[in-house]
MARMARRO-270232 format. One line per field, with one value per residue (C-alpha): residue number from 1; x, y, z. Coordinates in steps of 0.001 Angstrom, whole numbers, always signed. Layout:
// MARMARRO-270232
k: (NUM:...)
X: (X:...)
Y: (Y:...)
Z: (Z:...)
// end
This chain:
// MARMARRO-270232
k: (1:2:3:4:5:6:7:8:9:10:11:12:13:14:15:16:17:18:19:20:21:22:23:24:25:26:27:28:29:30:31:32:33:34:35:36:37:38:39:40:41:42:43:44:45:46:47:48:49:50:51:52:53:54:55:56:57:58:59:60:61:62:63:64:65:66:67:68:69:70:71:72:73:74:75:76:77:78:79:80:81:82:83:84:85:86:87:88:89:90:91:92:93:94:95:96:97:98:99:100:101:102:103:104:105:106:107:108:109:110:111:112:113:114:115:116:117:118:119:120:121:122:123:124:125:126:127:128:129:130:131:132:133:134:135:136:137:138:139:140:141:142:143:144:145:146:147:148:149:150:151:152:153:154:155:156:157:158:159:160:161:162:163:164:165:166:167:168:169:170:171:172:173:174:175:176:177:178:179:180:181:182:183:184:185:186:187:188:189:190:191:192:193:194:195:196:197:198:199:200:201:202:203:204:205:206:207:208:209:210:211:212:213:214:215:216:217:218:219:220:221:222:223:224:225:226:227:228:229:230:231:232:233:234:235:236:237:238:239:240:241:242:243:244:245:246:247:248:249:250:251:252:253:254:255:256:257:258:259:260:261:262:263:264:265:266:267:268:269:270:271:272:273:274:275:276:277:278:279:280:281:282:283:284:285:286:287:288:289:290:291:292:293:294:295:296:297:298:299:300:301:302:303:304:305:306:307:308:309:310:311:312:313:314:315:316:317:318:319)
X: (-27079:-27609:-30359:-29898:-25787:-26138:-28163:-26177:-23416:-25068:-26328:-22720:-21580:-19136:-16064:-16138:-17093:-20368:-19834:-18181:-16844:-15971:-19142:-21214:-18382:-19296:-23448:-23061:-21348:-23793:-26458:-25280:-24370:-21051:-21106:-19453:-16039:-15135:-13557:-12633:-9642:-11647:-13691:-9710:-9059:-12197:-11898:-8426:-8666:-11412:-9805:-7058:-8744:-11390:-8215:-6852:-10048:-11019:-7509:-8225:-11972:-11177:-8232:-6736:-4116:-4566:-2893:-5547:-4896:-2358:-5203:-7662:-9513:-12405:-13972:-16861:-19722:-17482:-14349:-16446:-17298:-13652:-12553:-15206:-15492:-12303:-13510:-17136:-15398:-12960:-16119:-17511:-14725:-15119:-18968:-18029:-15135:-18054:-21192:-22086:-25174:-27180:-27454:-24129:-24542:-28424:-27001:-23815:-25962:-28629:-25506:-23665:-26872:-27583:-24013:-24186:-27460:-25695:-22831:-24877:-27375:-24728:-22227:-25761:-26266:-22409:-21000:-17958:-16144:-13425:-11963:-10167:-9158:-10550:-9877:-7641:-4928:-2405:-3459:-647:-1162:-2371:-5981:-8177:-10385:-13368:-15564:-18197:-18567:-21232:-23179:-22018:-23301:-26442:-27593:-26540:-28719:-31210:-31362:-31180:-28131:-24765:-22605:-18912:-20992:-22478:-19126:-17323:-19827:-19328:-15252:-15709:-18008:-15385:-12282:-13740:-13704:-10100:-9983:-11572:-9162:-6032:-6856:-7489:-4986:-6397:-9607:-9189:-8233:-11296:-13321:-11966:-11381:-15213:-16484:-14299:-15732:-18906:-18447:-16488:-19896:-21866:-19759:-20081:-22779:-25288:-24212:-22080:-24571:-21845:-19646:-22457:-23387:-20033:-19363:-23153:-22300:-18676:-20241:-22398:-20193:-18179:-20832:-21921:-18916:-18472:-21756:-21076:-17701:-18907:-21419:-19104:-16235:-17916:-17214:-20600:-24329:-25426:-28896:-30087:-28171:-28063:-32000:-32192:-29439:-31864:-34689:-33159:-31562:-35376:-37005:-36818:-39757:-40822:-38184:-35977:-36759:-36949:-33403:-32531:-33962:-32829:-28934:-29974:-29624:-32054:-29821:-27273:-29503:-30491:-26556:-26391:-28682:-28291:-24824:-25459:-27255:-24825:-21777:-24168:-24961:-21740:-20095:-22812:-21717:-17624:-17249:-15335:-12700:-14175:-15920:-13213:-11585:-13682:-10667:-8017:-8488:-11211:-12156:-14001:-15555:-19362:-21182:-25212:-26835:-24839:-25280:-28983:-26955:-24860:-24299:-23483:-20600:-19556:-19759:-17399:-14839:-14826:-13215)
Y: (-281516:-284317:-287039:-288967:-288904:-290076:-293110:-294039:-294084:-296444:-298747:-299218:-300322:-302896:-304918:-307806:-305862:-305216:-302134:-300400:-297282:-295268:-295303:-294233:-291263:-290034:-290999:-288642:-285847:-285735:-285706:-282964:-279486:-279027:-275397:-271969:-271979:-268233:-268134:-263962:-263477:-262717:-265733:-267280:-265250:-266330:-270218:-270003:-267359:-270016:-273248:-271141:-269703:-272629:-274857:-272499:-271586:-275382:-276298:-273597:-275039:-278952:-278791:-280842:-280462:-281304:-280296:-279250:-281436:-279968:-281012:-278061:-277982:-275376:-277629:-277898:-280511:-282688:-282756:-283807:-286781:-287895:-287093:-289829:-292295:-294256:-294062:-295460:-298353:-299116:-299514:-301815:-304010:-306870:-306751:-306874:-309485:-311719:-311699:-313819:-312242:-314627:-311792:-310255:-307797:-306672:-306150:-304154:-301632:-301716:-301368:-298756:-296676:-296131:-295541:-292906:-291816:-291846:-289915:-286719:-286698:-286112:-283831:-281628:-281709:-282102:-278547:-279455:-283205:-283750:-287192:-289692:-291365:-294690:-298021:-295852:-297593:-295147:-294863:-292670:-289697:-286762:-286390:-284438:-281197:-280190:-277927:-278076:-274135:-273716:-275837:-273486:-270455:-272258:-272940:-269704:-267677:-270647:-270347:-266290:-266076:-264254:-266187:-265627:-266059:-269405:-270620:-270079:-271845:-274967:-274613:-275105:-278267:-279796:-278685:-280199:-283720:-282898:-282247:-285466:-287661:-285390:-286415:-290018:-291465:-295149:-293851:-294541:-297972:-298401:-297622:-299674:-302390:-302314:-301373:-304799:-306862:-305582:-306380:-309370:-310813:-309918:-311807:-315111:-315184:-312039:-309652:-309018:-306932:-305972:-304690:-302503:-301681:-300333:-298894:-296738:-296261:-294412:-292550:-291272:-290209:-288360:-286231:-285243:-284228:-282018:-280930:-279669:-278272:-276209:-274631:-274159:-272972:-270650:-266992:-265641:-266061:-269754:-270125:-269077:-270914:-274111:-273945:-273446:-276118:-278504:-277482:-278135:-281398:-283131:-280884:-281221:-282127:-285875:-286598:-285746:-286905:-290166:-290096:-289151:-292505:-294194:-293532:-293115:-290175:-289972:-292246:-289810:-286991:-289176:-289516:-285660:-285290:-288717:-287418:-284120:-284768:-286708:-284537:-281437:-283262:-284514:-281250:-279483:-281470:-281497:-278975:-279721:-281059:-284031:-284631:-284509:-287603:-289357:-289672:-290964:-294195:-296587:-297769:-294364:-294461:-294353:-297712:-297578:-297495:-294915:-292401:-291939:-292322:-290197:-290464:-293915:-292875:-290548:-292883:-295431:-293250:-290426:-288004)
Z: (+98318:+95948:+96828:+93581:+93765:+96745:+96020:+93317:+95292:+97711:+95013:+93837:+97006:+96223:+97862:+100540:+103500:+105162:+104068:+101212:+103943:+100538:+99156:+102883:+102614:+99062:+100175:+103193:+101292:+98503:+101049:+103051:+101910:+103133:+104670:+104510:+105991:+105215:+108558:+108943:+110936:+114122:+113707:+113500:+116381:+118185:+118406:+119278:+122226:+123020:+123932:+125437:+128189:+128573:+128990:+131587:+133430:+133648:+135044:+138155:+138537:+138011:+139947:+137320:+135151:+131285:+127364:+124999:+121573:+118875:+116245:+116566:+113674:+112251:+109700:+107945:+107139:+104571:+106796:+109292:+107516:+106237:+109991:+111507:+108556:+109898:+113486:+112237:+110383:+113565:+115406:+112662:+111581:+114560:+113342:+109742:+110410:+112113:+109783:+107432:+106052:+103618:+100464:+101071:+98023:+99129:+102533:+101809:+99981:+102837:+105697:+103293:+103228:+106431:+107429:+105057:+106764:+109989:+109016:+107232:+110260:+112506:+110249:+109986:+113871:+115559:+116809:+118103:+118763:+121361:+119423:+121798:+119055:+120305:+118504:+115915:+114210:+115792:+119266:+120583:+117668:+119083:+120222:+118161:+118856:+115890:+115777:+112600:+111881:+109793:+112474:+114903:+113341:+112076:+115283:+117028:+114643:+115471:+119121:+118837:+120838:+120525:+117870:+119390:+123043:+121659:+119544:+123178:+125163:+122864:+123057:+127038:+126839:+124189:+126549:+129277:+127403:+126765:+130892:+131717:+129169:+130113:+134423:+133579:+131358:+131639:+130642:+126692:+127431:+130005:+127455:+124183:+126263:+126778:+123389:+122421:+124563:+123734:+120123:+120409:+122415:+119557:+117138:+119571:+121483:+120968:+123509:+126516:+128666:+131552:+129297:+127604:+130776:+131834:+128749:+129467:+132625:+131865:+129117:+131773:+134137:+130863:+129701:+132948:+134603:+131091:+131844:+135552:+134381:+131676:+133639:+136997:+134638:+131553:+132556:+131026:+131688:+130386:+132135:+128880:+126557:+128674:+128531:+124466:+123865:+125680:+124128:+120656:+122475:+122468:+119593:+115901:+113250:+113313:+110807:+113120:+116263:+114505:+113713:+116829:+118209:+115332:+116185:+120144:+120511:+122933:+125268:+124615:+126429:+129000:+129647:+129987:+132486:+134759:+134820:+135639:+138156:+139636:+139806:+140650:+143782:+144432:+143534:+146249:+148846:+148577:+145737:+141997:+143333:+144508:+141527:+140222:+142163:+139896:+137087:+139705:+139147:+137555:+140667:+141389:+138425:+140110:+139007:+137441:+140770:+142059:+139415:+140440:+144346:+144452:+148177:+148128:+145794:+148495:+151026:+149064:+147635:+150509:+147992)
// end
């Protein structure tokens, strides 16, 4: 890790963008130690074997028939970054494309830095990344499937659990992303179409709030479905590793925890468990399968009230 590199590579941000996306890559990078990737063959073995039989153990609990991605990549801390730097600037460009910032050079720097700060938080913290590949330039390429190893191990030793139990656990939340996208094939759409409108609000007007709304409200409904189906589907003890992961979810130093808020994470936990909830309670009363019915179409996507309601969902969709 290189604090001053990575300054200097902020303070030559450059171009006629918000931000100069090359410079936040090399910023991140020297800011974050990239990580051992000495896979052994078993650890080869391991991630494969994996997302095989979390693929074909979700398809007999979800009811629901899905491919896992070709793109299954072990990566480390750096690849991390060059995988997600494009998606970060797709994101970005309708924001960059509609500010007009009054010291364009003192702000690219400012912007460039803490995209850079964004990108090593989370290459230090991600463990694995199911990638819809949403707003990419090539929409129908393959999805993608990640998994940050050195994070993986980092954390296992961490959280004083099993390493291959631990690197499996995380291969079934990721598949079940993979689940979800595979049983609702308008779902990519449903969501770009509000992360445009979204963006294209803040470029005119300040803010679309029911398209932010729908957008939270999906991303709800995503993680907590993976949530339920990771649990229902993993063919090992969890209770354990379900309650560390959540520990570590809301702990950290102050540091930290302030960069959690900071990118909201915080939201994203809240996600997990309004979700969870949810499709626990929903899964109680008509079993996975029904919870499943969520994906047929985008109509049964449950709406903000009915997440914390789940029997008004059943009522309205009678699954």
């Amino acid at each position: 890790m290189d604090i001053l590199r990575s300054l200097r590579a902020v303070s030559e941000a450059s171009g006629t963008g918000v931000v100069d996306w090359a410079k936040a890559g090399e910023a991140a990078k020297a800011s974050t130690e990239p990580g051992a990737l000495d896979l052994t063959p078993a650890d080869r073995r391991g991630y494969a074997t994996d997302v095989r039989d979390a693929r074909d153990r979700l398809r007999e609990v979800a009811g629901v028939d899905f491919a896992v991605p070709d793109a299954i990549e072990v990566q480390n801390r750096h690849h991390w970054i060059d995988a997600n730097l494009e998606t970060f600037r797709n994101v970005m460009e309708p924001i960059e494309a509609a500010a007009s910032p009054a010291m364009p050079e003192l702000s690219r720097v400012v912007n460039t830095g803490s995209m850079a700060f964004a990108l090593g938080f989370l290459a230090r913290n991600v463990l694995g990344q199911y990638d819809p590949l949403l707003l990419a330039d090539e929409p129908d390429a393959d999805h993608g499937l990640y998994f940050v190893h050195p994070n993986v191990v980092a954390v296992a030793a961490d959280l004083d659990v099993s390493y291959p139990r631990f690197r499996r656990w995380i291969a079934f939340h990721e598949v079940t992303h993979a689940a979800e996208f595979g049983a609702a094939p308008w779902l990519s759409g449903y969501l770009e179409s509000r992360v445009e409108r979204g963006i294209d609000g803040l470029g005119a007007s300040g803010l679309d709030p029911d398209a932010f709304a729908e957008l939270q409200t999906a991303m709800t409904a995503v993680e907590g479905y993976a949530e339920l189906l990771m649990d229902r589907a993993f063919d090992d003890e969890y209770a354990d590793l379900r309650r560390k992961i959540d520990e570590r979810r809301g702990g950290g130093g102050p540091v930290t925890r302030l960069a959690r808020r900071l990118l909201g994470l915080g939201l994203k936990r809240r996600q997990y468990e309004r979700g969870a909830a949810f499709f626990e309670r929903v899964a109680d009363e008509r079993g996975v399968a029904a919870a499943s019915a969520v994906w047929e179409r985008p109509e049964h996507l449950p709406t903000d009230r009915e997440i914390d309601d789940p029997v008004a969902w059943l009522a309205r969709v009678d699954p």
